[in-house]
Phi, psi and omega in degrees: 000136181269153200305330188311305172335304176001263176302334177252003141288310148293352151305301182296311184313299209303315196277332185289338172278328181311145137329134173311317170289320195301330181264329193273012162276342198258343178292291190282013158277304156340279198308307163315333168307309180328290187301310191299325168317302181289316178287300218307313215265295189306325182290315167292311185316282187271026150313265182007265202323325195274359167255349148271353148282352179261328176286343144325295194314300179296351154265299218278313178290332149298321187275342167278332160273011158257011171259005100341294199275349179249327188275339176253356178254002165292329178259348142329267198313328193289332206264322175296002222231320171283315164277007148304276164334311192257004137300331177275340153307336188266000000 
């Protein structure tokens, strides 16, 4: 018989001698584990989500202000670049 077999023939012997309440105590332990798990996993999923939409946020609103800080020193250079121009002239 192979050892793996073992342990879970006796797990099965064991439970099959537990009492009927014993077992439907140990199904609704089970079950409860179960639930707890299930709530545990669903609550980090939305941790997760709500914490990579404020790192979303928070990256989108850097690019956007450095596409700002290019937009205003593009125009800067361009207004420097004209009164350059217009100082050679005069």
């Amino acid at each position: 018989m192979n050892k793996a077999l073992i342990p879970a023939l006796i797990a099965t012997l064991a439970l099959a001698a537990c009492s009927h309440k014993a077992q439907d105590e140990l199904g609704q332990a089970g079950n409860t584990m179960s639930a707890d798990a299930n709530a545990t996993m669903a609550k980090a999923s939305r941790d997760v989500d709500a914490a990579a939409d404020q790192a979303f946020g928070a990256a989108e609103n850097n690019m956007d202000k450095v596409g700002n800080v290019a937009a205003d020193a593009k125009d800067k250079a361009g207004q420097a670049l004209k009164d350059t121009g217009n100082e050679i002239q005069d």
